[in-house]
C-alpha positions as CSV (number, residue, x, y, z in Angstrom):
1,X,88.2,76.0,57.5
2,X,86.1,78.7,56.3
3,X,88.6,81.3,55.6
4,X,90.3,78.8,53.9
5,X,87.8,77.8,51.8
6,X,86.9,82.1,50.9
7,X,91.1,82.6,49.9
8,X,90.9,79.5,47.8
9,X,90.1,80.7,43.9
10,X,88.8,77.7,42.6
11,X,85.3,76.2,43.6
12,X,85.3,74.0,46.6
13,X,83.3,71.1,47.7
14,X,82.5,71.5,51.1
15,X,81.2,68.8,53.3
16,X,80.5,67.7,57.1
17,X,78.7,70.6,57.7
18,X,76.7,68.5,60.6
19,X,79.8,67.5,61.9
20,X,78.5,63.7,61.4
21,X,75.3,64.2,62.7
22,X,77.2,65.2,66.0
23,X,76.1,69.5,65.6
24,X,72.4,68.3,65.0
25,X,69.8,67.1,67.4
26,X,66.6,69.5,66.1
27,X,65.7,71.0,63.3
28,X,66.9,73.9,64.4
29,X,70.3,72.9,64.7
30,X,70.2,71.6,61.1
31,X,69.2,75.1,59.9
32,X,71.7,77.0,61.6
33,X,74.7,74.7,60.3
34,X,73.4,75.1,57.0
35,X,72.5,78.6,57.7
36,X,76.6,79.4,59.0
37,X,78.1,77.0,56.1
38,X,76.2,78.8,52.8
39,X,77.0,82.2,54.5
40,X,80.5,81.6,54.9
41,X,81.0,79.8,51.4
42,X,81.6,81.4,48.2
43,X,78.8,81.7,45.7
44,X,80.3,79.8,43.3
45,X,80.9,76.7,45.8
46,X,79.2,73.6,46.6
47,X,78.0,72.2,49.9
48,X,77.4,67.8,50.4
49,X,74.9,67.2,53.2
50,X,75.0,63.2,54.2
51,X,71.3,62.3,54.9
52,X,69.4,59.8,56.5
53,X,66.1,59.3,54.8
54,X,64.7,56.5,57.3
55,X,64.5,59.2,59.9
56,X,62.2,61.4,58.0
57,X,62.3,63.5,54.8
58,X,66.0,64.9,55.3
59,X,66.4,65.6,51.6
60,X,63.0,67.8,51.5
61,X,63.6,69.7,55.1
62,X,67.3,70.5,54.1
63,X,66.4,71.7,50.6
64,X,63.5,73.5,51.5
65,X,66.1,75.3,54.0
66,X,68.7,75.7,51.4
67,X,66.4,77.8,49.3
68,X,64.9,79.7,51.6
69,X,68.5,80.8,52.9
70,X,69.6,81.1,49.4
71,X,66.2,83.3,48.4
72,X,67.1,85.7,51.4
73,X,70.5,86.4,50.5
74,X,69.3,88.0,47.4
């Protein structure tokens, strides 16, 4: 789905990047699928995360991995 998602011009919305919770069982899981998705998206895309907030702060952990990814690709 990636290379589709790089020859398509227009911005994309991409989502199920955890697979529905299936791809992630640490926190290292959940960094390395957000890790391959923003590498393989274009700049100019977005990516929707489902979170679970009841099992911790998902929402703070996956944005303070999203930045950090973003900060070193620049």
């Amino acid at each position: 789905m990636f290379k589709v998602i790089q020859a398509v011009k227009k911005p994309c919305l991409v989502y199920k990047v955890f697979a529905a919770g299936r791809r992630v069982g640490t926190p290292a899981e959940v960094r390395l699928c957000l890790e391959t998705a923003l590498g393989k998206i274009k700049r100019t895309d977005a990516l929707i995360a489902g979170m679970y907030q009841q099992l911790g702060d998902q929402v703070g952990d996956n944005a303070a991995i999203v930045r950090d990814v973003c900060a070193r690709e620049r």
